[in-house]
Residue, then its C-alpha position, 0 to 999 in steps of 0.5 A: x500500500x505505501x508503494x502505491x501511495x509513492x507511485x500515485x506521489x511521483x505520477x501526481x508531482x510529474x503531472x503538477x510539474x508539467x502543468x507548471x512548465x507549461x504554464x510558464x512557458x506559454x507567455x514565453x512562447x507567445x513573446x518569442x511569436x510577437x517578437x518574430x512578427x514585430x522583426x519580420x514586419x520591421x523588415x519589410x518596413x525597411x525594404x519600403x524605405x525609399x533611398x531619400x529616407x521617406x515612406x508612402x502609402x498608396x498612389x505615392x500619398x502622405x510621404x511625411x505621415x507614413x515617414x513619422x508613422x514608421x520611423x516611430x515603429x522602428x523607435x519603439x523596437x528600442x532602436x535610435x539614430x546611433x544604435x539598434x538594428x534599426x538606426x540607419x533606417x531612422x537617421x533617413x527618416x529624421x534627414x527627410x522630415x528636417x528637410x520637410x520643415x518649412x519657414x513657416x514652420x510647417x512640417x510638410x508641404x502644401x500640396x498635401x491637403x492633409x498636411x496636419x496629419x503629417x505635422x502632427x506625426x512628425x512633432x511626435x517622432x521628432x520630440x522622441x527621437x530628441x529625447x535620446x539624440x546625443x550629437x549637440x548640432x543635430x540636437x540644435x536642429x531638432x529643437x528649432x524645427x520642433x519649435x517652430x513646428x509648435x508655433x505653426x500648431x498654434x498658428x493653425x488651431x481654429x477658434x474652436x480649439x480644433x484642428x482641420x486637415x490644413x491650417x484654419x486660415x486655409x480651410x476657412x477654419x474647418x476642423x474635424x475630431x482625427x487631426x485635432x487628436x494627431x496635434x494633440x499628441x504631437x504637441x504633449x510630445x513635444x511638451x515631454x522633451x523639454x519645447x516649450x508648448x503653451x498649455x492654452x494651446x491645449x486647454x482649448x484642445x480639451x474644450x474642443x474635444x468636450x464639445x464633440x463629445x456627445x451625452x453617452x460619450x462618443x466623439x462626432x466627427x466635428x464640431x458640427x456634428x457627424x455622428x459619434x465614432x467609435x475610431x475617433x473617441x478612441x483617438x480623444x479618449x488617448x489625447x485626453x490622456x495624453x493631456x492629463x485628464x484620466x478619471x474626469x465625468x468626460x473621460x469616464x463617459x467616453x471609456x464607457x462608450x469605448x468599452x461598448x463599442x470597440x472591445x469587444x470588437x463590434x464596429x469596424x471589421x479588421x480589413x478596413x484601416x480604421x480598424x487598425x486606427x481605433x485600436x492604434x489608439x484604444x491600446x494606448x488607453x488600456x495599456x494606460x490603465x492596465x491591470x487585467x483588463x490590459x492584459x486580456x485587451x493585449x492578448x487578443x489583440x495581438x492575436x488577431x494581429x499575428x494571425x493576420x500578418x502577411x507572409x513575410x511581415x506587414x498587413x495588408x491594406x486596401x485603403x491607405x496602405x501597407x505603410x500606414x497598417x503596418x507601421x501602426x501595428x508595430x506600435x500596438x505590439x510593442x507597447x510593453x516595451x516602454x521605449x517610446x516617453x509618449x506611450x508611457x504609462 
């Protein structure tokens, strides 16, 4: 009897100690997948770059978006301008976007009539990449563009505290909710890496936001109206964020809206980009808040996005690009990291 007491010991010791192994071992193995995906996705990213050191999206669009977008993936693997298997590639990208910056400020050209996105973008790679640049001159450079890319934000906002696709005294003040979000960031960005940035700028950027929100808290497209949408709360609800605001009436109302809306996900299929923006977004503010609801959020995330990786890295998009999914894909999957101040919790 004590012999079989022993057996059934060692058999139910070996089973408990299997469970274990393979218990720890499972986030291990998911890593190890994330990790080849974010690589093989950097790659392909890399073989984009054109030799002038920009990126495009479809019909040869956006050039400084797609530059900032992706070069900020490439931050977010760890690499800077001086290390990482990723820093030649990010040198060209901060060669491009200087040689972008206009008198006015502006990074970007007019012929863009969708020049704030890549501004704001840029204000946000830019700010990152001064962070840790160790050359004094180029250093230099970096903050007077910066400086002044924040004087044109200024210089571009609407009396109602929002941004349109172009300036407000060349889009007769028009402005809608996804631009105000990039130059929201792009400014706190910069706000973090020492440029100075006027808080009224962004306390009329709050205001804006306030304004769209509607009374179940999704955000409208303008302030005009539009409708609610779940991609551009998700978008508010990171820049409210981003300005400080995390437990207010109008944060809470606009996490619930969230929460109802986009995850689980109900409103916009994974094949059409504003998928890919929404949670580009939303991951921001779950990562913030963290906790379970992170870790159950991340978890599913990330495996829809490997299991719909493309062959030999990247995702696939109709619409933009590939460019665009691509790089903001990276960015969802490297969140953990922490490389990048902007997505800190």
């Amino acid at each position: 009897m004590a012999n079989r007491t022993c057996r059934w010991a060692i058999i139910l010791a070996g089973v408990v100690g299997y469970l274990a192994m393979t218990i720890a071992s499972a986030p291990a193995q998911a890593d190890e997948e994330i990790d080849t995906a974010v690589e093989e996705s950097l790659d392909y990213l890399a073989g984009l770059q054109k030799r002038q050191g920009y990126w495009e999206a479809n019909g040869g669009q956006y050039r400084v978006a797609m530059t900032a977008l992706a070069g900020t993936a490439m931050l977010a693997e760890g690499s800077t301008t001086t290390s990482g298997k990723y820093s030649r590639y990010i040198r060209l990208a901060v060669d491009y976007l200087l040689s972008m910056s206009r008198p006015n400020g502006l990074i970007g050209y007019r012929e863009d009539y969708h020049y704030t996105y890549g501004h704001g973008f840029s204000m946000l790679f830019l700010s990152q990449v001064y962070g840790e640049e160790e050359d004094v001159q180029r250093r230099e450079e970096i903050r007077g563009v910066l400086t002044s890319a924040v004087q044109f934000c200024a210089d571009a906002q609407t009396p109602d505290g929002g941004w349109g696709y172009v300036s407000a005294k060349e889009g007769s003040n028009f402005d809608e909710g996804s631009t105000c979000i990039t130059q929201v960031q792009g400014l706190r960005a910069c706000r973090n890496a020492g440029i100075p940035v006027s808080k009224e700028i962004i306390d009329r950027a709050k205001v804006y936001i306030e304004k769209c929100t509607t009374t179940d808290g999704g955000v409208q497209y303008s302030i005009r109206g539009g409708g609610a949408r779940p991609p551009i709360t998700a978008a508010s609800l990171a820049a409210m964020f981003n300005a400080g605001e995390y437990d207010t009436e109008l944060t809470v109302r606009m996490r619930n809206f969230c929460k109802t809306h986009i995850w689980p996900d109900k409103s916009v299929a994974s094949n059409n980009g504003h998928w890919h923006y929404m949670h580009f977004y939303f991951a921001q503010v779950v990562y913030r808040t963290g906790g379970e609801d992170w870790t159950k959020y991340r978890d599913e995330l990330n495996g829809k996005l490997v299991r719909e990786m493309q062959a030999g890295g990247g995702w696939p998009d109709p619409q933009v690009g590939t460019v665009y999914v691509t790089a903001l894909s990276c960015i969802m999957l490297q969140l953990d990291k922490g490389f990048l101040p902007i997505y800190q919790r």
